[in-house]
N, C-alpha and C positions, 0 to 999 in steps of 0.2 A: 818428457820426451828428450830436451834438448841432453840432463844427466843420461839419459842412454847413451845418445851419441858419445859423450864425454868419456862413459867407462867403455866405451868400444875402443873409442883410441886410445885409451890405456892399455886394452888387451892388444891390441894390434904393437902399441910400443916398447910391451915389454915381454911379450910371450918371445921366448927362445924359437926362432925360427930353422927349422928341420928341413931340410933337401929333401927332396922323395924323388920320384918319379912318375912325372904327368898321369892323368886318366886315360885310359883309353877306350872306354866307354862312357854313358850316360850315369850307369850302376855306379863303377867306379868314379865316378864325380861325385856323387850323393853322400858317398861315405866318405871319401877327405874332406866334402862340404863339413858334413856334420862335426867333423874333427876339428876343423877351422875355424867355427865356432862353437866350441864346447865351453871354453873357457868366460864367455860371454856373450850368452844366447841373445840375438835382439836382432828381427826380422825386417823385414828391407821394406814393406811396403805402409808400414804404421807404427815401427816403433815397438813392438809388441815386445816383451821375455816370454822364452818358452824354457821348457825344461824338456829333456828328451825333444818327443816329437808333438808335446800340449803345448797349446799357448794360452799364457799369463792372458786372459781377455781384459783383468780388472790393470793388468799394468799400464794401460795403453786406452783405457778408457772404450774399447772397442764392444761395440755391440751387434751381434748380428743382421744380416741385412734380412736373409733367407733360410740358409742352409748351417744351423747351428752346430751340427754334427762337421761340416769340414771349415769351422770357423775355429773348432778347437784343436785344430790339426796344423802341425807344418807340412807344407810341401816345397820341393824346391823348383824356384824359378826362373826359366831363361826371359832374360831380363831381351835380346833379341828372338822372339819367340823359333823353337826348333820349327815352326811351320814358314814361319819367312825365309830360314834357311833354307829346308828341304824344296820350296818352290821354287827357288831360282836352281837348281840342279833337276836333272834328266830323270834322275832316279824315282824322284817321288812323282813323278805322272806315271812310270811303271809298278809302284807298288807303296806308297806313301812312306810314313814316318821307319816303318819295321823294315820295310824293304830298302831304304837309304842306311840305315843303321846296320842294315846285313853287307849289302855293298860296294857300300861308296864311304872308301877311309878318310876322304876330307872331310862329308858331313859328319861322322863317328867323332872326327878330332872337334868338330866347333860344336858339337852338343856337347861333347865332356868336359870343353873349356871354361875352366871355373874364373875367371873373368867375366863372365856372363852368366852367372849361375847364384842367386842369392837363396835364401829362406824365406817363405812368404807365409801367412797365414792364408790358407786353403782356401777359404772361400774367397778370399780376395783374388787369387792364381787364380781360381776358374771363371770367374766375372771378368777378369781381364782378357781371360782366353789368349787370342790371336792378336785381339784388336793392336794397334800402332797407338801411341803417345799423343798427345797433343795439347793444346792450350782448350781450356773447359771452362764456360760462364757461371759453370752451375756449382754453390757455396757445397763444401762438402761436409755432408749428412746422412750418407748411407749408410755407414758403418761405427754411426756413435762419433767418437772424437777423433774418428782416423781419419788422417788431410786427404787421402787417396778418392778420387771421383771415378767413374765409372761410366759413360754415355751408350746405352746397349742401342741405340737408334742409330747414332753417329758412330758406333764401331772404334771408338778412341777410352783412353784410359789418358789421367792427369794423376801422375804421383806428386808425390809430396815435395814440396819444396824442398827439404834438405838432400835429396838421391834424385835430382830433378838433372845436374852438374851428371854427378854421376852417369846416371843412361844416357846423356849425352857421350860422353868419351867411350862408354862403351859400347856404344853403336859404331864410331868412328874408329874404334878398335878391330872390331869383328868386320867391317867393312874391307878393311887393309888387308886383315888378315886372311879372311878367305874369299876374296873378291870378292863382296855381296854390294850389288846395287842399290846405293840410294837414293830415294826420288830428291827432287827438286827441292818442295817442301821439306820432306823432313832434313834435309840436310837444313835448312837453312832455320828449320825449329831447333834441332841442335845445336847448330854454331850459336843461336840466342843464349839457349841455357848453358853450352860450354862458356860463355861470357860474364851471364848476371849470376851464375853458381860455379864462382872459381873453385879449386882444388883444395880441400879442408884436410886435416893434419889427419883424422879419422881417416878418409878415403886415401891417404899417402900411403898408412899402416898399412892399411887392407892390399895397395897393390904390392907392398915387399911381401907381404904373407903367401897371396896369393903365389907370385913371383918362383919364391923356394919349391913351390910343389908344381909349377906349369914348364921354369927354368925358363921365364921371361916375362917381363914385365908390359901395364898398360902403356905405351910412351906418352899417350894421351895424359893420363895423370900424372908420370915424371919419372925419372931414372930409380932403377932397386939397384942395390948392389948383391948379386949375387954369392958373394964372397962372405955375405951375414949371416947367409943361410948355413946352421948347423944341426 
C-alpha cells in the first residue's frame, strides 16, 4: 500500500502538467478524472490499482463485503458528498440532485470540482453513500485488508489513515469555496486530522495536478504555481 502512495507521487511529480479548462459539469469531471489518473491508477479509498474502470482486488488485498459485481468497478467519488452540497441550497428541496445540476451553476461548479473528486472502488462509494466521516472503534474488516470502515447504524464512514489529512482540507476547501456549512463537530474532527495527518509530498502533486485543469489550487494543502502548468 504504502509503494502505491510512493508511485503516486512520482506520477503526480513528474507527469508534464497541461492547462485545460475547468469541468463544468459532473460528466466532464469524470473524464479529466480519468485522465489524471491514467498514468498511475490507485484509488482513494484502499489503495486498490485499477486498469480502465476494473479494479486490481488482489493489489490491495481487498475482498468483497456484499456486492462483488461493483467491488470490481471504479466509480468516482465526491469525497464532500453532491448530497451535502445540494441540501444546503434551495434547489434541491425543489427537485433534488438532476434538478440542482439543471439550475443552479454554483452547485454544477462544486460537483465538477475535481478537488473533491477521487476514484473509489464501487462498492465502497455506495456503502459510504451520504454518510459524514468520523472517528470509528470498530478494527477494519469489511472489505479484506482495506483500512476503510463503514458504520451503516451510525450513518459515519472512517477512511483510511493515509487520505484521512486529505478530506480534512478538502472539506475546509469546498467550505470556503462555496459557502457550505460546517457543523461544530465536524469542523473540529477535521481540524484533528488536518493536525495529526500533515500534508505528504503525494497530496502536494495531486493539488498542482489537479490546479493546471481547475486554474486553482487547494490552499489548504499549499501553494501550485500555475505557471508549471503546460
Amino acid at each position: 500500500m504504502l509503494r502505491c502512495f510512493i508511485l503516486l507521487c512520482l506520477l503526480f511529480t513528474t507527469t508534464a502538467f497541461a492547462a485545460s479548462t475547468p469541468p463544468r459539469t459532473f460528466a466532464e469531471a469524470k473524464k479529466a478524472g480519468w485522465k489524471l489518473y491514467a498514468a498511475n491508477p490507485v484509488e482513494f479509498y484502499c489503495g486498490c490499482r485499477f486498469k480502465g474502470n476494473k479494479v486490481d482486488l488482489k493489489s490491495c488485498g481487498y475482498v468483497p463485503r456484499k456486492n462483488a459485481q461493483r467491488a470490481s468497478r471504479i466509480e468516482w467519488e465526491h469525497i464532500v458528498p453532491a448530497w451535502v452540497i445540494g441540501h444546503q441550497r434551495q434547489c434541491w428541496q425543489r427537485g433534488g440532485r438532476k434538478y440542482c445540476a439543471k439550475v443552479d451553476a454554483t452547485y454544477r461548479l462544486a460537483e465538477a470540482d475535481l478537488h473533491n473528486l477521487v476514484p473509489a472502488v464501487g462498492e465502497v462509494n455506495g456503502d459510504r453513500s451520504n454518510f459524514s466521516y468520523g472517528w470509528l472503534p470498530q478494527k477494519p474488516n469489511q472489505y479484506g485488508a482495506c483500512a476503510t470502515v463503514v458504520d451503516f447504524k451510525a450513518r459515519k464512514a472512517m477512511p483510511r489513515q493515509q487520505v484521512r489529512g486529505m478530506v480534512a482540507r478538502t472539506y475546509f476547501y469546498m467550505a470556503d469555496r462555496y459557502g457550505l456549512r460546517l457543523s461544530k463537530q465536524d469542523r473540529q474532527l477535521y481540524t484533528a486530522w488536518n493536525r495529526q495527518y500533515p500534508v505528504e509530498p503525494w497530496e502536494r502533486a495531486r493539488n498542482q495536478l489537479v490546479a493546471c485543469v481547475m486554474g486553482r489550487g487547494n490552499p489548504y494543502v499549499g501553494q501550485v504555481d500555475l505557471k508549471a502548468c503546460r
